[in-house]
C-alpha positions as CSV (number, residue, x, y, z in Angstrom):
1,X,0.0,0.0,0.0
2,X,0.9,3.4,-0.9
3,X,2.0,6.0,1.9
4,X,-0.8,9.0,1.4
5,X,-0.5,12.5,3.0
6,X,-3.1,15.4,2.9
7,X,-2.5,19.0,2.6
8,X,-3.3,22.7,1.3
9,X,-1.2,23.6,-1.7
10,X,0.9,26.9,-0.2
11,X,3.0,27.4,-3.6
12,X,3.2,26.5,-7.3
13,X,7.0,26.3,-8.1
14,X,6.3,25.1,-12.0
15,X,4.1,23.2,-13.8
16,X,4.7,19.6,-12.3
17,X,5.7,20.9,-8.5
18,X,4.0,22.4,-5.8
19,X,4.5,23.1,-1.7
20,X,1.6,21.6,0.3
21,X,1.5,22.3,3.9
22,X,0.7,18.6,5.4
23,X,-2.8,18.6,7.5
24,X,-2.7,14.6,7.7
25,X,-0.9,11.8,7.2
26,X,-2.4,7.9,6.3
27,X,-2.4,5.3,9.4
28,X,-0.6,2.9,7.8
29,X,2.3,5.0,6.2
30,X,5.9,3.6,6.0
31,X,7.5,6.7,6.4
32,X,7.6,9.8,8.3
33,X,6.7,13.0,6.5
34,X,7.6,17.1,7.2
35,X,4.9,19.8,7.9
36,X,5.9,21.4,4.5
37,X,7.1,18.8,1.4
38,X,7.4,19.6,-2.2
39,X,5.5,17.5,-4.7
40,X,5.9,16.4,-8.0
41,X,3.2,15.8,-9.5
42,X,3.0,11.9,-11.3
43,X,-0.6,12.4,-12.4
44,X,-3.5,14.3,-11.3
45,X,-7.3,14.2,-11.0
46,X,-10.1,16.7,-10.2
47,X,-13.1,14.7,-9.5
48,X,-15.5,18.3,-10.6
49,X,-12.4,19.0,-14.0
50,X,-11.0,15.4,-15.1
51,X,-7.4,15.7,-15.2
52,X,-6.3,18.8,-14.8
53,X,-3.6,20.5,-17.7
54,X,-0.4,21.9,-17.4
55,X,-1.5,25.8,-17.7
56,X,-4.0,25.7,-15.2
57,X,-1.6,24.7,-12.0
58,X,-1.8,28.0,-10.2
59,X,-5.7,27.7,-9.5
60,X,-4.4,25.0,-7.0
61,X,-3.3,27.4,-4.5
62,X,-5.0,27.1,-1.3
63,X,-6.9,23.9,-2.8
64,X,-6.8,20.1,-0.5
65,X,-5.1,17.7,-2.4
66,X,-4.3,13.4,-1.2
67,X,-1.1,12.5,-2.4
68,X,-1.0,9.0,-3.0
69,X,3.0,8.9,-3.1
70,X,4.9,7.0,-5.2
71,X,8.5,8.0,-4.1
72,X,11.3,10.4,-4.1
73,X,13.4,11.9,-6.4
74,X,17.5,12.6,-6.1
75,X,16.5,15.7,-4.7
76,X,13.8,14.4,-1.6
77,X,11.0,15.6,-3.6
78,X,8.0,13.7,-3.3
79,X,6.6,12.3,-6.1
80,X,2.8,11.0,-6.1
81,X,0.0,11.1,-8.0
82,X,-2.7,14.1,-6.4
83,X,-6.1,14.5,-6.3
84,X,-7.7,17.6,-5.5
85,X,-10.5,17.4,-2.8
């Protein structure tokens, strides 16, 4: 099972990575996780928009996303596939 965190998106740093501010973290996760981690984004959903393109990235600042994660890159940022809530 995947490790899942939940969170408000704080800052969009480009069009595949964002800061979210963890709210949450899933019972059974493996590892440990900061109040602030940066995200790359592996795929993403928006149950009311489908999946949500490339240009349209800032309009999820301040949203809750679940971040079903899938890893980490060379550089500790998470990499997971988000769903915004």
């Amino acid at each position: 099972m995947a490790d899942t965190i939940w969170g408000q998106v704080q800052t969009v740093l480009g069009p595949d990575i964002f800061e979210v501010l963890v709210t949450r973290e899933g019972e059974g996760n493996a590892f440990d996780y900061g109040p602030m981690e940066r995200v790359r984004i592996g795929a993403m959903t928006d149950p009311g928009a489908g999946i949500v393109p490339d240009p349209d990235r800032k309009r999820l600042i301040d949203k809750h996303v679940r971040c079903s994660i899938l890893g980490r890159d060379s550089k500790s940022t998470i990499i997971a596939d988000v769903t915004v809530l």
